[in-house]
BALUM-198518 format. One record per residue (C-alpha): residue in three letters; x, y, z; residue number from 1. Coordinates in pm, 1 decimal, always signed. Layout:
residuo:ALA px:X py:Y pz:Z num:NUM
...
***
This chain:
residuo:UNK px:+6817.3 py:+3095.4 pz:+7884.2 num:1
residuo:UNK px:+7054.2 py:+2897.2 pz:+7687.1 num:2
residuo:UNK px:+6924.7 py:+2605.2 pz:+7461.8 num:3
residuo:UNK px:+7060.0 py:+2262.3 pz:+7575.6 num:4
residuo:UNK px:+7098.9 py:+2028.1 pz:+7253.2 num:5
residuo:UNK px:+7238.7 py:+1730.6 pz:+7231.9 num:6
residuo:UNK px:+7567.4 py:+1741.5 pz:+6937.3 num:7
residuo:UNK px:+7672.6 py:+1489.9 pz:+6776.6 num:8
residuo:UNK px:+7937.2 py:+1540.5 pz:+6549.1 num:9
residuo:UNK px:+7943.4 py:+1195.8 pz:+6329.7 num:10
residuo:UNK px:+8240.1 py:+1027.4 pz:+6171.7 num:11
residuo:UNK px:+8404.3 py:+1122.5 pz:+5834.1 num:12
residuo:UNK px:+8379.6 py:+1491.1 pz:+5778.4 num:13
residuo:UNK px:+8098.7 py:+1506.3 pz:+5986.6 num:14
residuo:UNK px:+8318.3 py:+1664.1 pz:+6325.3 num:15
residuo:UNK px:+8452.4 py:+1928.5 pz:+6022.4 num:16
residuo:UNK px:+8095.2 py:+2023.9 pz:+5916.5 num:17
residuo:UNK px:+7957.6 py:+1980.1 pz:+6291.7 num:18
residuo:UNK px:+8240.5 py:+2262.4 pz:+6403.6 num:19
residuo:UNK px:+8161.4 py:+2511.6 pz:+6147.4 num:20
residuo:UNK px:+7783.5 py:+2507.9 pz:+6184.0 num:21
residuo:UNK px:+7858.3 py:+2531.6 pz:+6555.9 num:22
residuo:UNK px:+8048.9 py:+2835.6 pz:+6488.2 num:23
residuo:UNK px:+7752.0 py:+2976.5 pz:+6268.1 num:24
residuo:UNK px:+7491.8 py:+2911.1 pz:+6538.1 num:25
residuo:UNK px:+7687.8 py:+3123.1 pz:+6791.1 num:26
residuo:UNK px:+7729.4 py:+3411.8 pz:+6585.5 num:27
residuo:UNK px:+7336.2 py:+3425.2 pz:+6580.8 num:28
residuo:UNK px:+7356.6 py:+3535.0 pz:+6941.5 num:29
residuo:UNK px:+7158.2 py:+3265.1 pz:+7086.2 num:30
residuo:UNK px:+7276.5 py:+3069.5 pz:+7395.9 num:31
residuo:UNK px:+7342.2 py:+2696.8 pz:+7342.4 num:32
residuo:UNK px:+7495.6 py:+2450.1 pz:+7600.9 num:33
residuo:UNK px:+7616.1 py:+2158.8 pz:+7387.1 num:34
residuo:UNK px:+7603.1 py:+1773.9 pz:+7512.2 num:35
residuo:UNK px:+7843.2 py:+1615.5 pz:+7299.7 num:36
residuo:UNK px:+7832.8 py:+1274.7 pz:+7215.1 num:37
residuo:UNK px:+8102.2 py:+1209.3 pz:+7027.4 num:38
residuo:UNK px:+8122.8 py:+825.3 pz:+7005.3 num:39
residuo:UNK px:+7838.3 py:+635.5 pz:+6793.0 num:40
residuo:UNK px:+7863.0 py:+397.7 pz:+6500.1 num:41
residuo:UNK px:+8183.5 py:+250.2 pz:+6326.9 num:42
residuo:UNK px:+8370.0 py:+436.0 pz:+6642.8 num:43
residuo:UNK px:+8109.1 py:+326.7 pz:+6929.5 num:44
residuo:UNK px:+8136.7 py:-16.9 pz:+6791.9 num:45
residuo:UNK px:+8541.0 py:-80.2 pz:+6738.4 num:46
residuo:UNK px:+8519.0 py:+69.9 pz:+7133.3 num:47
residuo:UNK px:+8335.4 py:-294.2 pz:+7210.2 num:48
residuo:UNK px:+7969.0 py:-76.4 pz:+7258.5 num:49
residuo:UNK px:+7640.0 py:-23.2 pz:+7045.1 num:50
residuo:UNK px:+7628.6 py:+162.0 pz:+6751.7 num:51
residuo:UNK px:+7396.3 py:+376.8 pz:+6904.2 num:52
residuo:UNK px:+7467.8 py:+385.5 pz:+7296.1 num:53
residuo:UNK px:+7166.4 py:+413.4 pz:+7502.3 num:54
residuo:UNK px:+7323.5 py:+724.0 pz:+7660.1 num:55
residuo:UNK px:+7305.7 py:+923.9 pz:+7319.9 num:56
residuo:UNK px:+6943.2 py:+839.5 pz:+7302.8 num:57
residuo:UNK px:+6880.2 py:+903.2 pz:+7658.8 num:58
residuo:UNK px:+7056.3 py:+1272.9 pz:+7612.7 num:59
residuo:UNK px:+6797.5 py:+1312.3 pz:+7346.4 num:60
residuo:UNK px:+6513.7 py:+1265.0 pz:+7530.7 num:61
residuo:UNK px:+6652.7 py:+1475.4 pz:+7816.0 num:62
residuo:UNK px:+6738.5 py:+1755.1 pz:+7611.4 num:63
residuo:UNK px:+6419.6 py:+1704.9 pz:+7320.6 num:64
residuo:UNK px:+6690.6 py:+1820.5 pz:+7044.9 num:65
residuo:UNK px:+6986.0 py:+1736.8 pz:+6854.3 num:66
residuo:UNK px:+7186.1 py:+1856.9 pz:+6549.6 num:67
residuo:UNK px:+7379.3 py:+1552.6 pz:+6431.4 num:68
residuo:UNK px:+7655.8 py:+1499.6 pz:+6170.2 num:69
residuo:UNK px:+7663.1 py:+1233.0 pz:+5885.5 num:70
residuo:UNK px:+7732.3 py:+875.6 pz:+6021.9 num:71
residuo:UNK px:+7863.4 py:+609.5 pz:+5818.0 num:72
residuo:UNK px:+7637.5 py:+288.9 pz:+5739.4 num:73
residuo:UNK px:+7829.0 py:+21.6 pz:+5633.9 num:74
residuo:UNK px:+7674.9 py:-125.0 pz:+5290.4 num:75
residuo:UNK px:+7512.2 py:-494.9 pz:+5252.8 num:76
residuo:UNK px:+7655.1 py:-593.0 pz:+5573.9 num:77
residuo:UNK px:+7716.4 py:-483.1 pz:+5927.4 num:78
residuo:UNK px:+7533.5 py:-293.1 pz:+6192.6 num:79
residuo:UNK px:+7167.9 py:-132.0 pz:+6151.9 num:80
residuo:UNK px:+7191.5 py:+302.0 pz:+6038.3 num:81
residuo:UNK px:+7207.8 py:+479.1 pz:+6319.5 num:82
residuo:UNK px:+7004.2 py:+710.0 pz:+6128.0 num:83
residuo:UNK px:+6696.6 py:+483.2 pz:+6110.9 num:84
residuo:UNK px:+6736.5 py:+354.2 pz:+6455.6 num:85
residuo:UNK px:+6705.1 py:+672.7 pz:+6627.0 num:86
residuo:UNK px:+6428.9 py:+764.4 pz:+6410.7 num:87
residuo:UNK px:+6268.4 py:+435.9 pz:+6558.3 num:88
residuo:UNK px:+6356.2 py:+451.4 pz:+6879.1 num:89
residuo:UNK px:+6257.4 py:+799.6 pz:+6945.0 num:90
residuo:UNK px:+5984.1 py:+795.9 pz:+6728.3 num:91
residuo:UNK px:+6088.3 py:+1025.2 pz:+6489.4 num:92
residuo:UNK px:+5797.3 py:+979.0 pz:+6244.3 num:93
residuo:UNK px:+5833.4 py:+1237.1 pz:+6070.7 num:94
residuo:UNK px:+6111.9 py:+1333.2 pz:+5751.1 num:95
residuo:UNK px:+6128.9 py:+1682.2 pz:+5685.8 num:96
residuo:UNK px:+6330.4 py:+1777.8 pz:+5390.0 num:97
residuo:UNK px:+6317.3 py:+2126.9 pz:+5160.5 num:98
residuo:UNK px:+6436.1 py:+2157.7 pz:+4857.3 num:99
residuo:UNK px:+6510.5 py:+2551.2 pz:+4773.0 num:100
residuo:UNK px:+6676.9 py:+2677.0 pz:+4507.3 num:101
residuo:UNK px:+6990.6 py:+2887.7 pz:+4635.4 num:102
residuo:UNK px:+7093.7 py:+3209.4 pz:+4437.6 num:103
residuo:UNK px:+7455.6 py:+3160.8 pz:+4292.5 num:104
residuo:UNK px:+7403.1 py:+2786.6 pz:+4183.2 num:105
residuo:UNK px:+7421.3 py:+2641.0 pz:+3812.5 num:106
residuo:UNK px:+7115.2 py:+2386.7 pz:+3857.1 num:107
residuo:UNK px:+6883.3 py:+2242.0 pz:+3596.4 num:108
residuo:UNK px:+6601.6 py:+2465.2 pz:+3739.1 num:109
residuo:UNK px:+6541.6 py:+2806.3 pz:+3912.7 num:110
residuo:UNK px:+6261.9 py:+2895.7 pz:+4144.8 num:111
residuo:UNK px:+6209.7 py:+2546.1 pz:+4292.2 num:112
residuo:UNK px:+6083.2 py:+2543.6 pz:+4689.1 num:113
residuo:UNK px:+5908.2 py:+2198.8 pz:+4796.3 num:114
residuo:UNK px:+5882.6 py:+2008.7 pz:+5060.6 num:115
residuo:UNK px:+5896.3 py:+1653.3 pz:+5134.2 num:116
residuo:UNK px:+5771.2 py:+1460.9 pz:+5406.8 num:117
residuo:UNK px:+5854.5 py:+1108.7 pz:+5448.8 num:118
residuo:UNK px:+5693.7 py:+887.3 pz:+5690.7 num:119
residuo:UNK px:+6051.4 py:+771.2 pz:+5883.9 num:120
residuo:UNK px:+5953.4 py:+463.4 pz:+6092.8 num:121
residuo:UNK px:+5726.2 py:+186.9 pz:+5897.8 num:122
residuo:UNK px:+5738.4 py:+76.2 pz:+5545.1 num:123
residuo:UNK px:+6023.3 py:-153.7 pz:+5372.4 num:124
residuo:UNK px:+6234.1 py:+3.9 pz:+5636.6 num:125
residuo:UNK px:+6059.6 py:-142.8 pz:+5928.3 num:126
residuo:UNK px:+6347.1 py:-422.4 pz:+5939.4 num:127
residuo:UNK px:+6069.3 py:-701.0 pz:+5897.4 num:128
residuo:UNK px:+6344.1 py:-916.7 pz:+5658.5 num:129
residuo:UNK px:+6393.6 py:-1288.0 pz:+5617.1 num:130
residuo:UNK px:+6604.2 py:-1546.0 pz:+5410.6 num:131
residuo:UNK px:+6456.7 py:-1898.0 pz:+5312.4 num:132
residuo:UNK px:+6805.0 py:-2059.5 pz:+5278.0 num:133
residuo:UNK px:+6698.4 py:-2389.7 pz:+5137.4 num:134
residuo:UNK px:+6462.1 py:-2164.8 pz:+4847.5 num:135
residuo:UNK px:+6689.8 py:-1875.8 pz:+4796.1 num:136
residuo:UNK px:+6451.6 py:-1658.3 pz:+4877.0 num:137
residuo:UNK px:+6479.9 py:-1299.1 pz:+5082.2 num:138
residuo:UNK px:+6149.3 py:-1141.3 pz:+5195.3 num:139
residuo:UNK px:+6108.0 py:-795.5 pz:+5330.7 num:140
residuo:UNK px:+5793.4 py:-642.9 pz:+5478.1 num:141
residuo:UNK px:+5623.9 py:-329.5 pz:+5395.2 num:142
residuo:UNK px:+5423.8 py:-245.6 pz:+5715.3 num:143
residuo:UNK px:+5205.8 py:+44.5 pz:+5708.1 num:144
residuo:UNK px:+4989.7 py:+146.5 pz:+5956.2 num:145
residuo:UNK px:+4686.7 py:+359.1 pz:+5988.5 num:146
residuo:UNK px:+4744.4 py:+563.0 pz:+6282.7 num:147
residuo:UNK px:+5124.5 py:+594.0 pz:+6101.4 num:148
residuo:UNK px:+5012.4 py:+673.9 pz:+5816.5 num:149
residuo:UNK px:+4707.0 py:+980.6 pz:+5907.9 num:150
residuo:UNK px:+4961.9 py:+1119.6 pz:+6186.0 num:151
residuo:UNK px:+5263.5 py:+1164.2 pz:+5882.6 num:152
residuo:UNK px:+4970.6 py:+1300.6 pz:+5653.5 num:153
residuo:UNK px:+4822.3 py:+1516.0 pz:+5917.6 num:154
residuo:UNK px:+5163.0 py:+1654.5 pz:+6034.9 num:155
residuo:UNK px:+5225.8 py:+1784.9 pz:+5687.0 num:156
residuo:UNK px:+4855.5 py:+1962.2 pz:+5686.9 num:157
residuo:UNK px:+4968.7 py:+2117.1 pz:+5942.4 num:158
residuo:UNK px:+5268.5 py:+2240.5 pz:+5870.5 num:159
residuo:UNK px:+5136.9 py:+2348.1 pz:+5544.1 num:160
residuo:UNK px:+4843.7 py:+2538.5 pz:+5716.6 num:161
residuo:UNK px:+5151.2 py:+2700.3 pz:+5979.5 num:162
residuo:UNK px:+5372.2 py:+2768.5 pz:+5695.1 num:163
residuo:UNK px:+5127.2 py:+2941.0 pz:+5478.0 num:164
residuo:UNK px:+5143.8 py:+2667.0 pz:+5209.7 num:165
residuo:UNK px:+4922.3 py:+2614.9 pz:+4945.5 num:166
residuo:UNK px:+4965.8 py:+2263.9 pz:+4822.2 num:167
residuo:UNK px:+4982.7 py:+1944.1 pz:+4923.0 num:168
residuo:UNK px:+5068.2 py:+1587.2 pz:+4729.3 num:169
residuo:UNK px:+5040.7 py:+1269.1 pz:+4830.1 num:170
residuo:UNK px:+5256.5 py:+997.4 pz:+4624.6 num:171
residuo:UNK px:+5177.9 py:+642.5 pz:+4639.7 num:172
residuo:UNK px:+5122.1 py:+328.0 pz:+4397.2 num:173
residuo:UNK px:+4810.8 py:+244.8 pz:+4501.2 num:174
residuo:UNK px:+4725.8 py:+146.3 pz:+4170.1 num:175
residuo:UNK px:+4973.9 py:-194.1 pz:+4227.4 num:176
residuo:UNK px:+4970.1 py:-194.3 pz:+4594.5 num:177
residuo:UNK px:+4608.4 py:-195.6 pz:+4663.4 num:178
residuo:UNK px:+4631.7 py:-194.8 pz:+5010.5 num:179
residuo:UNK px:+4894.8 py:-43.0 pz:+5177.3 num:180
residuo:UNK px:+4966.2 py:+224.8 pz:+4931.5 num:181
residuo:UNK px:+4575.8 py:+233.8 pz:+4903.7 num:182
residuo:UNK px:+4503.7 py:+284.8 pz:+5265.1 num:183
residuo:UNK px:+4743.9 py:+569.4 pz:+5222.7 num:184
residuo:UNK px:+4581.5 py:+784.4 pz:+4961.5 num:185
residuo:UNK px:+4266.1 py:+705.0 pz:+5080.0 num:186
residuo:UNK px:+4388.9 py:+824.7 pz:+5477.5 num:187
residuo:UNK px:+4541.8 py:+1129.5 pz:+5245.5 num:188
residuo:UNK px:+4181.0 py:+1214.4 pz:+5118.7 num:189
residuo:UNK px:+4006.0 py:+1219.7 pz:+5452.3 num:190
residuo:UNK px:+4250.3 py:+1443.8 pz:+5598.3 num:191
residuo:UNK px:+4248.4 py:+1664.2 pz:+5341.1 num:192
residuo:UNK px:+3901.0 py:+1754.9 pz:+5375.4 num:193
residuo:UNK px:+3984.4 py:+1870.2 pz:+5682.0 num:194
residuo:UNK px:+4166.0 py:+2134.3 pz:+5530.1 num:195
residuo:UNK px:+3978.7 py:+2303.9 pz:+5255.1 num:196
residuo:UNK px:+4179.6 py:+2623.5 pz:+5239.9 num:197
residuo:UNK px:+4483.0 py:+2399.0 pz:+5070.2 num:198
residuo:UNK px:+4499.7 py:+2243.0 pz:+4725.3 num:199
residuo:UNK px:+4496.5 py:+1878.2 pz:+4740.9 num:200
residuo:UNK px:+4600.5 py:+1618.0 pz:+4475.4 num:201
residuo:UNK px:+4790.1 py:+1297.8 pz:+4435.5 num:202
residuo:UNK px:+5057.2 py:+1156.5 pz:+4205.4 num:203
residuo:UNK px:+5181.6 py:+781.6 pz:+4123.7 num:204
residuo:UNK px:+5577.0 py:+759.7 pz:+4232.2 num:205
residuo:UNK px:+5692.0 py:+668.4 pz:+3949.3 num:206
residuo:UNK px:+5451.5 py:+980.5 pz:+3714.8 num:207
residuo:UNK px:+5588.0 py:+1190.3 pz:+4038.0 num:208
residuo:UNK px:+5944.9 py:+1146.8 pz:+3928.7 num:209
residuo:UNK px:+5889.0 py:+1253.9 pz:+3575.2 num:210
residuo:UNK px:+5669.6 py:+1585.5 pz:+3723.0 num:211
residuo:UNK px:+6009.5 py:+1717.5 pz:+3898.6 num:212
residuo:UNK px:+6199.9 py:+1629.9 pz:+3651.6 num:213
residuo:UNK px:+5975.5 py:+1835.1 pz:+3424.0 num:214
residuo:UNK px:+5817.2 py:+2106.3 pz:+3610.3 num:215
residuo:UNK px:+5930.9 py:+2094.8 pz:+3960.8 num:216
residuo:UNK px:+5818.1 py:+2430.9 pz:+4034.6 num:217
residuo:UNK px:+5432.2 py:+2345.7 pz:+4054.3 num:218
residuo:UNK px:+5499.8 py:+2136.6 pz:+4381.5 num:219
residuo:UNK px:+5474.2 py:+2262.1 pz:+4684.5 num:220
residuo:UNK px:+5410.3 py:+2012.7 pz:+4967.6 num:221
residuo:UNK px:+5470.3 py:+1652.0 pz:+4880.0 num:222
residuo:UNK px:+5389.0 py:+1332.7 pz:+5180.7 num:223
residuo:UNK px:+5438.3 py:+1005.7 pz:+5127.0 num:224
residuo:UNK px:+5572.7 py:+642.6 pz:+5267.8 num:225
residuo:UNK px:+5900.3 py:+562.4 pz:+5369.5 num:226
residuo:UNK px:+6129.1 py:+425.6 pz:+5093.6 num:227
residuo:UNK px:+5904.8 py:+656.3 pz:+4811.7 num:228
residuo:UNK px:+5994.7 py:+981.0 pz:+5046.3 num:229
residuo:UNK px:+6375.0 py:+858.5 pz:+5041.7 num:230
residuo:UNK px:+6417.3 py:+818.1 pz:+4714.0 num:231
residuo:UNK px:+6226.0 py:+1152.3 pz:+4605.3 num:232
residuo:UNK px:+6386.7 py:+1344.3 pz:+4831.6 num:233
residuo:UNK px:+6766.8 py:+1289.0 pz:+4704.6 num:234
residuo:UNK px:+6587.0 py:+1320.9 pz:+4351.8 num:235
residuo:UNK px:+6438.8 py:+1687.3 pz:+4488.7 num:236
residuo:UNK px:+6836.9 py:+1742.4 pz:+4631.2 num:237
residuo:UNK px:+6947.7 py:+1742.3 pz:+4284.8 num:238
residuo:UNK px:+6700.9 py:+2007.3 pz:+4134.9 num:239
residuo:UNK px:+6887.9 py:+2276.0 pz:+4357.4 num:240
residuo:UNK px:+7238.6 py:+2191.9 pz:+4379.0 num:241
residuo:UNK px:+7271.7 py:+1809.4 pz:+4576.5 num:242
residuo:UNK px:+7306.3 py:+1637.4 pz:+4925.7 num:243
residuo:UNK px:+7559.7 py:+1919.6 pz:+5038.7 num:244
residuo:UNK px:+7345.6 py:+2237.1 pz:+5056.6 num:245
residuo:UNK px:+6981.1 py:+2041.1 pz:+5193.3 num:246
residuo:UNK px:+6852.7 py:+2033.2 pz:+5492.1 num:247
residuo:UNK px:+6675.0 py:+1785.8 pz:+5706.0 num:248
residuo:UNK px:+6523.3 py:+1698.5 pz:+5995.7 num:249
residuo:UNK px:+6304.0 py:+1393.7 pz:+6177.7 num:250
residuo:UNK px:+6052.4 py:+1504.8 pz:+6411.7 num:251
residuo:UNK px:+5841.0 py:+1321.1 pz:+6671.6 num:252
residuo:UNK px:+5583.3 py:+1404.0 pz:+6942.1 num:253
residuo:UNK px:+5872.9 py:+1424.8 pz:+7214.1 num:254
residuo:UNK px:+6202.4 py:+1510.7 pz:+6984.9 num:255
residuo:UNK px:+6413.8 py:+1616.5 pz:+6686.0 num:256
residuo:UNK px:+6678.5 py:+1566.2 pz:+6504.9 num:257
residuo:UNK px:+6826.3 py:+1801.8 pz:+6283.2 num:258
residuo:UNK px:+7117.9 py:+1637.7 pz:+6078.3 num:259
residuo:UNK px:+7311.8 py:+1643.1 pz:+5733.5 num:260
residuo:UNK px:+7117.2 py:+1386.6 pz:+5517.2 num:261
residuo:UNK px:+7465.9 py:+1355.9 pz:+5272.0 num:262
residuo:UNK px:+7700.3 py:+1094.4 pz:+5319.5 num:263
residuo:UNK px:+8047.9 py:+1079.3 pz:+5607.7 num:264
residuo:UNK px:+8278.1 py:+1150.9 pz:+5261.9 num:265
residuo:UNK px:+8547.0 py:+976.2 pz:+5494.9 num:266
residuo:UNK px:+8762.6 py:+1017.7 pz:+5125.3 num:267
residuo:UNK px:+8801.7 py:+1387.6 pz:+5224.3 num:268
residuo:UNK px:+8796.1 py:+1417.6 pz:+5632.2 num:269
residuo:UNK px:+9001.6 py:+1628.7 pz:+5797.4 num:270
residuo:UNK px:+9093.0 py:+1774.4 pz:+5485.6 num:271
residuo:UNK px:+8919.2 py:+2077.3 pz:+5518.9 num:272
residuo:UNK px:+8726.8 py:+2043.6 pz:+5203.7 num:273
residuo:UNK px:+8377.2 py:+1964.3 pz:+5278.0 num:274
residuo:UNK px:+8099.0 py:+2193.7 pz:+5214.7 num:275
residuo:UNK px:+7866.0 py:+2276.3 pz:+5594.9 num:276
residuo:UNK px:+7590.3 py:+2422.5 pz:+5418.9 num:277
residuo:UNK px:+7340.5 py:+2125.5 pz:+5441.8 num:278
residuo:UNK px:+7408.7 py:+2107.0 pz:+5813.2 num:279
residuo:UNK px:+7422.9 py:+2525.5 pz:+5833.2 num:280
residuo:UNK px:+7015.1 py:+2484.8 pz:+5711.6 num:281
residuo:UNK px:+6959.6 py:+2194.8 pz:+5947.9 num:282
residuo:UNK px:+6999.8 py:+2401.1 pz:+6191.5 num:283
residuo:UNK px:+6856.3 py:+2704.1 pz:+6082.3 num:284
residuo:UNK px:+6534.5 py:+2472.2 pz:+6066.4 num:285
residuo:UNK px:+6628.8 py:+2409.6 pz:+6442.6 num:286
residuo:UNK px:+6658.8 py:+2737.7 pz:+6548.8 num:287
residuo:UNK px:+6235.0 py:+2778.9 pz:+6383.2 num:288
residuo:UNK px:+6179.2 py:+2493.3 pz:+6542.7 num:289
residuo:UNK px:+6297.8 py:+2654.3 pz:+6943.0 num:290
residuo:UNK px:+6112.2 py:+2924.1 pz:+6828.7 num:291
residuo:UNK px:+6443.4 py:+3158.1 pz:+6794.3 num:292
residuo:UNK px:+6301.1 py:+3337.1 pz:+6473.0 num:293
residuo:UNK px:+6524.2 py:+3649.3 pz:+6492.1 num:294
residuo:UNK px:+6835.7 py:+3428.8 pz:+6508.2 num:295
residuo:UNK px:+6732.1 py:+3188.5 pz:+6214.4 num:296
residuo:UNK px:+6592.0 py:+3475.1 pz:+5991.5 num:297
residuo:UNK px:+7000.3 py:+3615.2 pz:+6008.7 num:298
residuo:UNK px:+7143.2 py:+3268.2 pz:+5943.6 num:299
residuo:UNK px:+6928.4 py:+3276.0 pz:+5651.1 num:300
residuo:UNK px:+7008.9 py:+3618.2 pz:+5572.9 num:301
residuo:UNK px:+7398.1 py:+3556.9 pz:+5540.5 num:302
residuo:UNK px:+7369.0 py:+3225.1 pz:+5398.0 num:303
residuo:UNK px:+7172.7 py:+3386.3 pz:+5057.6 num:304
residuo:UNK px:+7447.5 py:+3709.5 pz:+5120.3 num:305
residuo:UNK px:+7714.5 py:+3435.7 pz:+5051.4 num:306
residuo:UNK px:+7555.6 py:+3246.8 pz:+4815.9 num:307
residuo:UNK px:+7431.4 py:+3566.4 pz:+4627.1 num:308
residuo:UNK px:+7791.9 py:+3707.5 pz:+4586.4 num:309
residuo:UNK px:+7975.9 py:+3346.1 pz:+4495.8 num:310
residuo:UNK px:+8329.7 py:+3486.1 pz:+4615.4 num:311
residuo:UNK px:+8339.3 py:+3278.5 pz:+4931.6 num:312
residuo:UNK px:+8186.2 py:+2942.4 pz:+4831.7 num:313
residuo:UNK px:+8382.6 py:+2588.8 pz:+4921.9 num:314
residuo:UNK px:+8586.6 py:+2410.7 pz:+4644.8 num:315
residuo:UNK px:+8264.9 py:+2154.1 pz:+4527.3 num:316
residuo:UNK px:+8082.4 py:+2481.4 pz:+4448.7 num:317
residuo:UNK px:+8373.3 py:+2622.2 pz:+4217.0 num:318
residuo:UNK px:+8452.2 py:+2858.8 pz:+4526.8 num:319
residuo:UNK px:+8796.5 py:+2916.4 pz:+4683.3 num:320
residuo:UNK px:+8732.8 py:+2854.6 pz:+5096.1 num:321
residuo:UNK px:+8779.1 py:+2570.9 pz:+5252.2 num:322
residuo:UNK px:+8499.0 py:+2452.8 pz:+5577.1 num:323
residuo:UNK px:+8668.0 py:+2668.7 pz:+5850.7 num:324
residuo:UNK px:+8678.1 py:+2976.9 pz:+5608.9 num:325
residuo:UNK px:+8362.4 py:+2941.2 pz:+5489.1 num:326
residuo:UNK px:+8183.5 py:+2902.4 pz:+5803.0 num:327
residuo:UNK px:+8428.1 py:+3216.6 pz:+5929.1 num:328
residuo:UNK px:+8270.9 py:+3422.3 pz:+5699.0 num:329
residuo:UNK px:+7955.0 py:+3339.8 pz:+5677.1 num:330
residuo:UNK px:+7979.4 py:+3363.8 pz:+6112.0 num:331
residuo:UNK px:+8103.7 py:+3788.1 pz:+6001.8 num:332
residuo:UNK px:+7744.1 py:+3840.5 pz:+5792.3 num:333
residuo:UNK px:+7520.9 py:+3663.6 pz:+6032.5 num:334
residuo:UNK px:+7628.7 py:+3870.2 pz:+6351.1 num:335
residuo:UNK px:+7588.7 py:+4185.8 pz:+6078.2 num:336
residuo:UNK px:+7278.5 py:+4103.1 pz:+6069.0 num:337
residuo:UNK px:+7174.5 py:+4015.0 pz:+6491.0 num:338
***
């Protein structure tokens, strides 16, 4: 029976990167039926709708998964991501992001394979903002909530436990911010005694950032709040090569969303320059996630083939191919390996 998923290919170079990983997925021999949605942010908008139409999130509920291209937020001013508002209307609590080293790469560190896991809905991002004009004042509210906060920390327990994981962190600055950050770690210790078989231990953000810097390769599972899980997880990008070769995906009770976490690079659309891998793993985690393990494990397979042998690499890498050449080759060594 063919998966139905709900595509949405983005703006910038995201229809580019959305293509290729589209051809990828169907040389896996498993049976999709896309539902494209092809018209959210800067182009839903400048067509007189919502950023994020209601009918994109209703074909997400329908279908319970999407793979999603990079969407451009505009900077200091204009409409809400559409990133962080499905993650909040869906309920997308949870940020899953690896950060594996790939063979082939000139990066700062070999061996590196962690996790982060970002609680996506509450924090500084819950959109609780506002501006005393006669002060000069802006104030922005970090909301954390218990049942957010256990069901974030629990999630990656369990995943850990699933995954055959040994580790798991919990970052916070609970040493400033006695009591949201505190009610955190301390949330982070109960659960964890649920779970004797893994390692448990926490680390101050800001100590954190120093530790992968430094010896990233003793981490293993790392949870934490919103805005701390955003900001380590583009620092855990750069161990192993940057934005364009990680994947991610938000999760929820009901949903997910598997998507590019790098930017809509509209400086080089439709140029055929941009690099599919971080979209490529997104949805290699989707295939795990619909349980098609025979057709991820030979995504995976070619992907390292490619990487391993450096000849067919896009331009960013140091590599000849443009998208559609990469993703045409990679497509040959994944049905090799069906």
């Amino acid at each position: 029976m063919a998966h139905r998923i709900t595509l949405i290919p983005g703006d910038g170079i995201g229809p580019e990167v959305t293509e290729a990983t589209v051809r990828v997925l169907e040389a896996t021999g498993a049976a999709f039926k896309w539902d494209r949605e092809e018209v959210v942010g800067a182009a839903s908008v400048e067509a007189g709708g919502e950023p994020l139409p209601e009918a994109v999130i209703e074909s997400i509920r329908s279908n319970s998964v999407a793979l999603k291209g990079p969407v451009t937020t505009p900077v200091g001013k204009g409409f809400k991501s559409v990133n962080v508002q499905l993650r909040q209307k869906l309920d997308l609590f949870a940020n899953v992001r690896p950060a594996k080293s790939l063979p082939g790469l000139d990066t700062p560190f070999k061996d590196v394979d962690m996790l982060i896991f970002r609680e996506n809905t509450e924090g500084l991002y819950s959109g609780l903002e506002s501006y005393d004009e006669r002060h000069g004042i802006a104030d922005s509210i970090a909301r954390i909530s218990k049942s957010g906060s256990e069901r974030i920390i629990r999630f990656c327990f369990e995943y850990a436990k699933l995954h055959g994981r040994k580790q798991v962190t919990v970052v916070h600055k609970a040493n400033i911010l006695k009591l949201t950050s505190g009610m955190f770690l301390r949330l982070a210790h109960e659960v964890a005694e649920q779970y004797p078989g893994i390692e448990f231990q926490d680390r101050i953000v800001d100590n954190m950032c120093m530790q992968m810097v430094v010896r990233p390769q003793e981490y293993d599972c790392i949870v934490t709040t919103n805005l701390f899980g955003d900001i380590l997880s583009d620092l855990a990008a750069g161990l192993v090569g940057g934005l364009g070769v990680i994947a991610g995906a938000n999760i929820g009770e009901d949903c997910a969303v598997f998507e590019a976490v790098h930017g809509s690079a509209p400086d080089i659309a439709g140029q055929d320059k941009a690099n599919p891998t971080a979209l490529i793993r997104s949805a290699e985690m989707m295939l795990r996630h619909l349980h098609e393990f025979a057709a991820a494990d030979a995504l995976h397979a070619g992907l390292m083939e490619i990487y391993t042998e450096g000849k067919y690499l896009t331009g960013d890498l140091g590599g000849p191919c443009g998208t559609q050449e990469f993703s045409n080759r990679l497509a040959e060594r994944v049905a090799a390996h069906v």
